[in-house]
C-alpha positions as CSV (number, residue, x, y, z in Angstrom):
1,X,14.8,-9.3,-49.2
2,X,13.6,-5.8,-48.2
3,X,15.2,-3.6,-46.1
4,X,11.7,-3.5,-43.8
5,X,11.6,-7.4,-43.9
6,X,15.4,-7.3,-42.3
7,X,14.5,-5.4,-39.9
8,X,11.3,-7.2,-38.4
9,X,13.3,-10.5,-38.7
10,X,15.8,-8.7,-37.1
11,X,12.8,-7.0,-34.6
12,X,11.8,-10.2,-33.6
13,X,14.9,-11.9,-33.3
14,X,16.4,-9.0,-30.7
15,X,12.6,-9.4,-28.6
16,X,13.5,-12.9,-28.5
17,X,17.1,-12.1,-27.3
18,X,14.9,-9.1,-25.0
19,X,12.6,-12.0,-23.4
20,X,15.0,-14.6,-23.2
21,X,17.3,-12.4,-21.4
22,X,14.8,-11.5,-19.3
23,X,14.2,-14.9,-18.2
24,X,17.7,-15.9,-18.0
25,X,19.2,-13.0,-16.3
26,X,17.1,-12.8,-13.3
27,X,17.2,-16.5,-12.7
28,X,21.3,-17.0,-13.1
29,X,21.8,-13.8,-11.3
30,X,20.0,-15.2,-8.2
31,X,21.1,-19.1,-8.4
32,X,24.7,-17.8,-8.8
33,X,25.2,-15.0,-7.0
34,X,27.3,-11.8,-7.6
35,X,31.1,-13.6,-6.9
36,X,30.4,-16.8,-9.2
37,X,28.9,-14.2,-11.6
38,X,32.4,-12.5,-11.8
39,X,34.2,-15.3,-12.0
40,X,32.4,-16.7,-15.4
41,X,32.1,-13.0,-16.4
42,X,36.1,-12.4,-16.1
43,X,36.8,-15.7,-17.7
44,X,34.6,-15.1,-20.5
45,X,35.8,-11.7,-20.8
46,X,39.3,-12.8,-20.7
47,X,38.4,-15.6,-24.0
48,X,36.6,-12.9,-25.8
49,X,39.4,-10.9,-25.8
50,X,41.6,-13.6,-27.4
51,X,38.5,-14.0,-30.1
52,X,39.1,-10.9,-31.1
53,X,42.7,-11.5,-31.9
54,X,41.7,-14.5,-34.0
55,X,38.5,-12.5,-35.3
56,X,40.9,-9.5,-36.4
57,X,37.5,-8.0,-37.9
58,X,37.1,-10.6,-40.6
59,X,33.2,-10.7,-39.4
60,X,32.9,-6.8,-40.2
61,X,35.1,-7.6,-43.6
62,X,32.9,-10.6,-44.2
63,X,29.6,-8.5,-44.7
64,X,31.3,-5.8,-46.6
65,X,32.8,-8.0,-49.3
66,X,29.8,-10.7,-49.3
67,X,27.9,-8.0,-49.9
68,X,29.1,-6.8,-52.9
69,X,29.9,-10.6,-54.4
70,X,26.9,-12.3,-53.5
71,X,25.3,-11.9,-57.2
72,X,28.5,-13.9,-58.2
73,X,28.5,-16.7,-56.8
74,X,32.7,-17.7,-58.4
75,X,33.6,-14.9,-56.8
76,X,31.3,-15.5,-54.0
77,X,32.7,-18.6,-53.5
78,X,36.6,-17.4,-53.2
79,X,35.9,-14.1,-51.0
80,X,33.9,-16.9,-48.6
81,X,37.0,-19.6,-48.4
82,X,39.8,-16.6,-48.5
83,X,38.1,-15.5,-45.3
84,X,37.4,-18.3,-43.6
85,X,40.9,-19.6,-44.5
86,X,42.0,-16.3,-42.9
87,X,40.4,-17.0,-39.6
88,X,41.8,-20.7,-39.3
89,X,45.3,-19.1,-39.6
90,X,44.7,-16.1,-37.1
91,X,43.2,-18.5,-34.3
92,X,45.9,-21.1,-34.6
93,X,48.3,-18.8,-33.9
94,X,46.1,-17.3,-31.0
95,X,45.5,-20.8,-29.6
96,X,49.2,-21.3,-28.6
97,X,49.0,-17.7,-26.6
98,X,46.0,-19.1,-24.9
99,X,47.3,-22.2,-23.8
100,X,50.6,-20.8,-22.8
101,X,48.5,-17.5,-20.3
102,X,46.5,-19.9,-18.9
103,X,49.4,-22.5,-18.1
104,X,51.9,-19.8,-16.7
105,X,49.7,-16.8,-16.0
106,X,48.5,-17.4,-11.9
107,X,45.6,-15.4,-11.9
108,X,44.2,-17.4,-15.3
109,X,45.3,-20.8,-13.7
110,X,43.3,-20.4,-11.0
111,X,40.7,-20.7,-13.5
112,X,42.0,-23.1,-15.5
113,X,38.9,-25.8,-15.9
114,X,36.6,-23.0,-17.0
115,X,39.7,-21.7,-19.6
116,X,39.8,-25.3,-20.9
117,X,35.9,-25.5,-21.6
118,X,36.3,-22.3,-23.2
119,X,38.8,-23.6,-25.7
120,X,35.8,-24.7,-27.7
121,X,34.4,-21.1,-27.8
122,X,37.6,-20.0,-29.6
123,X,37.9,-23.0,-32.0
124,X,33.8,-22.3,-33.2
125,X,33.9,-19.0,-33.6
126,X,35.4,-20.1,-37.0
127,X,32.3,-21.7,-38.4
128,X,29.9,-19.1,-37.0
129,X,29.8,-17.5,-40.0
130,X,27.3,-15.3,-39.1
131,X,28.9,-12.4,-41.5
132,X,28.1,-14.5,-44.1
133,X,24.4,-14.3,-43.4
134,X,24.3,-10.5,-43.0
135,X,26.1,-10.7,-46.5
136,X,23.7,-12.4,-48.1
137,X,20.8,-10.4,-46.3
138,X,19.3,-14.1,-45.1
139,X,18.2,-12.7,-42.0
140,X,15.0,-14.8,-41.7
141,X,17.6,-17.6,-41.5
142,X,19.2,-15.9,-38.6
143,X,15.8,-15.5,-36.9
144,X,14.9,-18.9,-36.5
145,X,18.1,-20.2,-35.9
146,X,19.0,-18.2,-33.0
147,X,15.4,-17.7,-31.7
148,X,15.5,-21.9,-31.6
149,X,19.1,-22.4,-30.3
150,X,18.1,-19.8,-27.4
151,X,14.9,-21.3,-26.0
152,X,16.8,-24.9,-26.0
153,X,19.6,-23.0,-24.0
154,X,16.8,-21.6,-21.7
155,X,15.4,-24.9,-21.2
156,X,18.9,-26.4,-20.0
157,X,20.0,-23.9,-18.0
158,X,16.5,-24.3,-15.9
159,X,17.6,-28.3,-15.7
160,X,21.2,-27.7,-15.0
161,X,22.1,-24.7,-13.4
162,X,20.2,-25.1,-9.7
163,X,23.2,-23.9,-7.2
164,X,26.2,-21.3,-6.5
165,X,27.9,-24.5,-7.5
166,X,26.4,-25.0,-11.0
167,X,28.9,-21.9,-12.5
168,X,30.4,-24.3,-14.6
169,X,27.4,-25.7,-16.1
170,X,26.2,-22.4,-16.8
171,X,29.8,-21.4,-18.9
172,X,29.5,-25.0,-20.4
173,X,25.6,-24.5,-21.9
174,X,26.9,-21.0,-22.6
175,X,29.9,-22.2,-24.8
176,X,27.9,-25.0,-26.5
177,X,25.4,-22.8,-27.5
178,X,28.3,-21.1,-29.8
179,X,29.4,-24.6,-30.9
180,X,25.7,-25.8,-32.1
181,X,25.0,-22.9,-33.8
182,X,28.3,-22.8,-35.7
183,X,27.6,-26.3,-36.7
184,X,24.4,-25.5,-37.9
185,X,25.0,-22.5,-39.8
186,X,28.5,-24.4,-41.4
187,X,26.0,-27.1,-42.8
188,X,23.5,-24.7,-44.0
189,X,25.7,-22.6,-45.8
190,X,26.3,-25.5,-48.3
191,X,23.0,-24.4,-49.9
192,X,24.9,-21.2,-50.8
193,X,28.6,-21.1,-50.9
194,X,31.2,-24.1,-52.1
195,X,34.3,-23.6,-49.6
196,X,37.7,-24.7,-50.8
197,X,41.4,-24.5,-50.7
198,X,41.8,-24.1,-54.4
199,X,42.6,-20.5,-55.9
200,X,41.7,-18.8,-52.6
201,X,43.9,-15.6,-51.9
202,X,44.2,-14.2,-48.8
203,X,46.1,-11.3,-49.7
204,X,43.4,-8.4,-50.4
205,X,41.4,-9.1,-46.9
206,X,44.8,-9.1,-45.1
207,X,45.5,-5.6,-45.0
208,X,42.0,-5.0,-44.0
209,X,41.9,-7.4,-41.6
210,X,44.8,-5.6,-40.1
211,X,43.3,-2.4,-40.0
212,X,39.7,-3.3,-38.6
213,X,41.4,-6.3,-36.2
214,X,43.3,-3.2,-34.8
215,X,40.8,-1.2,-34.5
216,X,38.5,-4.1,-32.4
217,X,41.5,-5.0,-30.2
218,X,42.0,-1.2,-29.9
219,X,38.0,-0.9,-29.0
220,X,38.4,-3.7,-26.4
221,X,40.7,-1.9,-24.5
222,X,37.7,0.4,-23.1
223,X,35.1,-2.4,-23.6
224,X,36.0,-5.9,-22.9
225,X,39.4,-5.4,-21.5
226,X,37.5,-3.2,-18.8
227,X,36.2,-6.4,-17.6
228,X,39.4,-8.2,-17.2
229,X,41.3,-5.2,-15.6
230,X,39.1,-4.7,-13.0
231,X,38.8,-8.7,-12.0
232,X,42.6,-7.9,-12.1
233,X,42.9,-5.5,-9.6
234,X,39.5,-5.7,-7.5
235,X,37.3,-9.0,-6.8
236,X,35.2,-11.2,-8.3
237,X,32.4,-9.4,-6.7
238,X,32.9,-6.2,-8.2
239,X,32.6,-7.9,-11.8
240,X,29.8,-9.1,-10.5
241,X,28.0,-5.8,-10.1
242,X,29.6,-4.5,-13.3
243,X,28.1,-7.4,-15.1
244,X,24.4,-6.9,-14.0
245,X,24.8,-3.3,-15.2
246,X,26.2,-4.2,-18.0
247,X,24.2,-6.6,-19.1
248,X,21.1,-4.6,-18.9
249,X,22.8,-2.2,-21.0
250,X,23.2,-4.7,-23.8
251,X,20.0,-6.0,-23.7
252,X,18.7,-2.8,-24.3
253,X,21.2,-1.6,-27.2
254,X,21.0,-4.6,-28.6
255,X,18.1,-3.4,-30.5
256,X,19.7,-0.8,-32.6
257,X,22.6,-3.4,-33.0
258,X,20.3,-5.6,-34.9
259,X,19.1,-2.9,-37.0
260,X,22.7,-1.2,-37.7
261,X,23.4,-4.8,-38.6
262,X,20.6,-4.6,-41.0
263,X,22.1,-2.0,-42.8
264,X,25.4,-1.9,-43.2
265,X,25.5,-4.6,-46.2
266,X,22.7,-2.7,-47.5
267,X,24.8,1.0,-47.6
268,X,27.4,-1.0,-48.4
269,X,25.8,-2.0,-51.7
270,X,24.5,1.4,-52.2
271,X,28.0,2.6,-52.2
272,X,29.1,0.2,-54.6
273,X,26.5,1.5,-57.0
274,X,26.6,5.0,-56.2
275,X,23.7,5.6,-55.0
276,X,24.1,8.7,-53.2
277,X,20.7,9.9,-52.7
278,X,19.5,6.6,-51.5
279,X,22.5,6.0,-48.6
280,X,21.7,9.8,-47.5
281,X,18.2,9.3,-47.0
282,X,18.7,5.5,-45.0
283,X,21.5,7.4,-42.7
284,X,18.4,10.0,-42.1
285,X,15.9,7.0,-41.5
286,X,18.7,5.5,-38.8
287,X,19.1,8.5,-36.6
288,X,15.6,9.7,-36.5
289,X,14.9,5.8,-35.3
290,X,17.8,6.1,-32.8
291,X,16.5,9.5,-31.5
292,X,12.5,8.0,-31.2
293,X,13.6,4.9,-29.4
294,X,16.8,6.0,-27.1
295,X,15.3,9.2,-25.5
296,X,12.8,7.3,-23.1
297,X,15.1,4.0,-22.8
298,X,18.1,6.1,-21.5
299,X,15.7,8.8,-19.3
300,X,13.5,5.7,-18.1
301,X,16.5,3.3,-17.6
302,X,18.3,5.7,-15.4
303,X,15.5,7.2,-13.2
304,X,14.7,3.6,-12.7
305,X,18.0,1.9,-12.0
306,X,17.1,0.9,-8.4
307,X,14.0,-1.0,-9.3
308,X,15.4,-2.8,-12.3
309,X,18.5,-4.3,-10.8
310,X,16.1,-5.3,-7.6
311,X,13.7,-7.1,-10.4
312,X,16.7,-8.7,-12.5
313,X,19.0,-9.1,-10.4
314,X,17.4,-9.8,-6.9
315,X,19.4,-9.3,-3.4
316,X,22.6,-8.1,-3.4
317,X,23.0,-6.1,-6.3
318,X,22.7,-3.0,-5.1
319,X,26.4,-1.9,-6.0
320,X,25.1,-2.1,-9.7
321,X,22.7,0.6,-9.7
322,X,25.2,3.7,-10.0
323,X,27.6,1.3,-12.7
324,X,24.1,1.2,-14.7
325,X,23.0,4.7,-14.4
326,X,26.4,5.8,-15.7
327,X,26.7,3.1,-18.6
328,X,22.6,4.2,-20.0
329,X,23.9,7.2,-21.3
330,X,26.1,5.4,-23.6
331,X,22.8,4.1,-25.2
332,X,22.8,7.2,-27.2
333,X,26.2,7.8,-27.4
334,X,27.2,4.5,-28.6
335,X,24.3,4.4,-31.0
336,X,25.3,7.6,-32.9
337,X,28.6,5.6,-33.3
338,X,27.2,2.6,-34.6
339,X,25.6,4.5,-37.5
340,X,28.4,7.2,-38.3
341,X,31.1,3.9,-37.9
342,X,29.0,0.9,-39.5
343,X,26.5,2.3,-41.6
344,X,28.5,5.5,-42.9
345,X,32.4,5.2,-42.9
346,X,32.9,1.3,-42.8
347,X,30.8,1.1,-46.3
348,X,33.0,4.0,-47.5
349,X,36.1,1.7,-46.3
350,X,37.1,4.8,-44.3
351,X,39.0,1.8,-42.1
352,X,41.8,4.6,-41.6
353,X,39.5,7.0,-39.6
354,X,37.6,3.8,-37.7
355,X,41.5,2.8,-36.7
356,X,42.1,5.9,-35.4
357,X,39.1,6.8,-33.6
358,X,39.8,3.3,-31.7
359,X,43.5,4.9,-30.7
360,X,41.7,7.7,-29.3
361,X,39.3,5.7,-27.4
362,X,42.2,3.4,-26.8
363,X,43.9,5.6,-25.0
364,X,41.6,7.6,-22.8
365,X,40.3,3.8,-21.6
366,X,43.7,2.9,-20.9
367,X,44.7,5.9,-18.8
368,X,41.2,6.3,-17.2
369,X,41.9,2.6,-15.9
370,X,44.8,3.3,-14.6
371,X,43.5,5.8,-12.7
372,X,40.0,5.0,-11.5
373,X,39.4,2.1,-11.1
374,X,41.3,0.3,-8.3
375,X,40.1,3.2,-5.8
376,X,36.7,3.0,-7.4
377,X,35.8,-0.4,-8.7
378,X,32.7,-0.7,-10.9
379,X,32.0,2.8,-10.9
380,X,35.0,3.5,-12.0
381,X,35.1,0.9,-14.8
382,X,31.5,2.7,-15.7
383,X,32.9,5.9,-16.1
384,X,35.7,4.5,-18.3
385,X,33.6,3.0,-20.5
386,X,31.3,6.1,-20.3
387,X,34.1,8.7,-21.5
388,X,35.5,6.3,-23.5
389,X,32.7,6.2,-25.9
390,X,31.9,10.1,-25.5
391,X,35.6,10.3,-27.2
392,X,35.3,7.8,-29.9
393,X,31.7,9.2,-30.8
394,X,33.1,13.0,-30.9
395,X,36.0,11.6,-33.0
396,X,32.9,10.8,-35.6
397,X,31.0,13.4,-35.3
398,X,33.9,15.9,-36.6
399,X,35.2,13.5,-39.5
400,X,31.4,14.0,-41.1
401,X,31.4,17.6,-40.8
402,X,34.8,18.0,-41.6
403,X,34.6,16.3,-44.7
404,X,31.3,17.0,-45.4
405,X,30.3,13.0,-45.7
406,X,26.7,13.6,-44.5
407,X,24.7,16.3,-42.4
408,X,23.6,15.2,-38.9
409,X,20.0,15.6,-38.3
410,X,20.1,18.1,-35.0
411,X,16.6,19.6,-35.7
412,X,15.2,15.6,-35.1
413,X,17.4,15.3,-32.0
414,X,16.0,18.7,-30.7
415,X,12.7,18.0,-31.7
416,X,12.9,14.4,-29.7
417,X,15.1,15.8,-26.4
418,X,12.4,18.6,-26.5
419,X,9.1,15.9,-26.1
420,X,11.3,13.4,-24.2
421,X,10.7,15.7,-20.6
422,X,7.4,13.9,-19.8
423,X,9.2,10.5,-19.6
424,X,11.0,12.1,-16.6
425,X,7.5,13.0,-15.1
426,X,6.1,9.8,-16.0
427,X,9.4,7.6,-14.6
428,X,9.1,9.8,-11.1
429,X,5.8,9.7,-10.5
430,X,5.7,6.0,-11.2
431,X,7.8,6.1,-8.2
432,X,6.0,8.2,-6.1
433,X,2.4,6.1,-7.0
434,X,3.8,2.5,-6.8
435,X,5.6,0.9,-3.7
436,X,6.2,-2.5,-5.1
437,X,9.1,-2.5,-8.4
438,X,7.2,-4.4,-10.7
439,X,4.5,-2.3,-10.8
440,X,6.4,1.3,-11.0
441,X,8.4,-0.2,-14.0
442,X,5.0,-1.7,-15.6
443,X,3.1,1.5,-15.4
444,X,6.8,3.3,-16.5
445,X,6.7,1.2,-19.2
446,X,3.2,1.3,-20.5
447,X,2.7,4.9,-19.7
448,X,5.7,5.7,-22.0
449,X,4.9,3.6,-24.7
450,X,1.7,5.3,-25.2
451,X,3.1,8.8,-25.1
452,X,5.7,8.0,-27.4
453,X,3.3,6.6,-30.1
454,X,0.7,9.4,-29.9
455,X,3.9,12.0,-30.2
456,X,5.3,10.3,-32.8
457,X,2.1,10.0,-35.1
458,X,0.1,13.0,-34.4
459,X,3.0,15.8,-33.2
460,X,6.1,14.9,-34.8
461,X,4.7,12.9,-37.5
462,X,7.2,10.3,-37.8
463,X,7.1,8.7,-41.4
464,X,9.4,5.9,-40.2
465,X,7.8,5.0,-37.2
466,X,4.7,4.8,-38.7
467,X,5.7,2.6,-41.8
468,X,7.0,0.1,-39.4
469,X,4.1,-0.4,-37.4
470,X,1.8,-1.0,-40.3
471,X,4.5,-3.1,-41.3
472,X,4.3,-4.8,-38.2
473,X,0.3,-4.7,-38.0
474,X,0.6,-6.1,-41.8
475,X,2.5,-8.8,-40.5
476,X,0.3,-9.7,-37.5
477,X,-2.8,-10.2,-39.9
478,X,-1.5,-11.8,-43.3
């Protein structure tokens, strides 16, 4: 499958994740309420980061090695059951940590009903499998799947989640939507891949695993562990905000995610081959698509902080709109990374450097935590997370020049900061015009569109963003 077919799939499956989120977010936030939000949001936080202990980056080592295999299906076969083997032994292990923190750890045991539901989340993550997928390129597969699993969740959390009381319904629906889907797509990978004990070797993806688990535990430390630190040493509340704003930031990034996901068996094959040229040109294709979209998203997103969190969040949310305003800028920061880390030096196995940019983002998040955020709560996790990133990113930015890996387009990131000053004209005035939210982000939001379309095709003459809406307009009448 095409590289422009991956990404619609992938296109449609992140505006089903956009409009779904949309519903979902809005709705919880208000039945809930900003405390029981933090609550599930730290617990959650808190089980993530003992999934990435079992995970140890065997979904990034997945795709690599699928990648390459997946015109041989014997060795197809044993990279898939080496792996998953792998992550059976890596979460048993973790399951007796968990069990113990939450037994003897107070401020987990207060907790301790959502911790056990949660159990399950750990224990499916197995049979996700979702590298497996990306390996093989099936992303149509992924589409409907998730698209289908998500509107069933949005159907039961309208039936089930009705009061502040409901917070453990939501967590439950939220953790059996892992478990269905890794059901599903353990059964549907029979049609590909045979697993079995038999001649599996773990040893080649155990060094690896060390090295990119390191680095995700490493990464957590300015990402998920933010979470946990500050329920740790604020309130439930101020997760709360933190969650709203971050939420909306992952709505909106998860866009490019979808498409750096896209790519990064692709480049990985590419490498494998040797085709230069070809990877050079795709990392060229990625940032000028990451410099169209991220300009008016982060300029728009910011400007309009106030009247997003009052439309997705509702009442009593307003300590999220500086957390958000700060954490938008890492739309472009963070997006630079994903294609210099996952699309560049990950297919190069450059693990080394991806290890220790996560020690250097590591340690700023660390210290940073230490410091701001028990006098300064959200904001301060924001500007954690915020720095954090800027660090990392920098980190990748001199590796490629100093190396000489690839060229970084500046001249299209010039070009689009240089045509990006009307959004700030459109965004205020929107402002100015409109009293009532909805319609200052709905004229915000159309008005940009527009403008970014006609710049792109008739000024800048975007080949990219052209090809993928014929694509798209292909798509809509075949």
């Amino acid at each position: 499958m095409g590289i422009k077919k991956n990404f619609l799939y992938n296109s449609i499956l992140t505006l089903s994740q956009y409009i779904i989120g949309l519903i979902t977010f809005p709705y919880v936030s208000r039945v809930l309420g900003a405390s029981n939000i933090g609550i599930i949001s730290f617990v959650d936080s808190t089980i993530n980061y003992f999934v990435l202990f079992s995970t140890m980056g065997i979904g990034i080592i997945g795709t690599r090695e699928i990648a390459k295999n997946r015109n041989d299906s014997i060795r197809l076969n044993s990279v898939f059951s080496g792996l998953v083997t792998l992550f059976m032994i890596f979460t048993t292990i973790v399951m007796f940590t968990y069990i113990i923190a939450v037994l003897y750890i107070p401020k987990l045991s207060a907790y301790k009903e959502l911790f056990v539901i949660g159990t399950a989340k750990l224990i499916f993550t197995i049979f996700l499998i979702e590298w497996f997928y990306r390996g093989i390129e099936n992303f149509r597969y992924i589409t409907i799947i998730n698209i289908f699993f998500r509107l069933l969740y949005v159907c039961s959390l309208f039936i089930f989640v009705r009061t502040k009381e409901d917070y453990e319904a939501y967590f439950i629906l939220t953790t059996g939507l892992v478990g269905i889907n890794a059901i599903i797509n353990s059964l549907y990978a029979r049609n590909f891949v045979k697993f079995s004990f038999k001649g599996i070797t773990l040893k080649p993806y155990f060094k690896q695993s060390l090295s990119l688990g390191t680095y995700a535990i490493l990464t957590s430390m300015y990402t998920t562990f933010n979470i946990v630190y500050l329920g740790w040493v604020t309130d439930t509340t101020q997760v709360g905000y933190y969650w709203a704003a971050l939420k909306i930031y992952s709505i909106i990034l998860g866009g490019f995610s979808a498409f750096t996901a896209v790519m990064m068996p692709r480049m990985s094959s590419l490498i494998a081959q040797g085709n230069d040229d070809t990877f050079k040109q795709l990392i060229n294709k990625s940032f000028n698509t990451l410099f169209t979209v991220c300009f008016p998203l982060v300029i728009g997103s910011i400007i309009l902080a106030p009247q997003i969190i009052r439309i997705l969040s509702g009442e009593g949310y307003n300590g999220a709109i500086i957390p958000m305003q700060i954490i938008m800028l890492l739309v472009m920061v963070v997006g630079i990374a994903q294609v210099l880390a996952i699309q560049v030096l990950i297919p190069m196995k450059k693990d080394n450097l991806i290890l220790i940019a996560s020690i250097i983002g590591a340690s700023v998040g660390v210290i940073l935590n230490l410091i701001l955020v028990k006098t300064y709560g959200c904001i301060g996790t924001a500007i954690v997370l915020l720095i954090s990133e800027i660090s990392v990113t920098s980190f990748y930015i001199y590796i490629v020049y100093k190396n000489n890996i690839i060229a970084l387009p500046w001249k299209s990131f010039a070009d689009n900061l240089l045509f990006s000053i009307p959004y700030l004209i459109i965004c205020y005035g929107a402002s100015l015009f409109f009293d009532k939210s909805i319609f200052i982000l709905l004229f915000a939001a159309l008005a940009s569109s527009l403008y970014l379309v006609f710049i792109n095709i008739y000024v800048l003459k975007n080949s990219d963003l052209i090809s993928i809406l014929r694509s798209i307009i292909n798509l809509i009448y075949k």
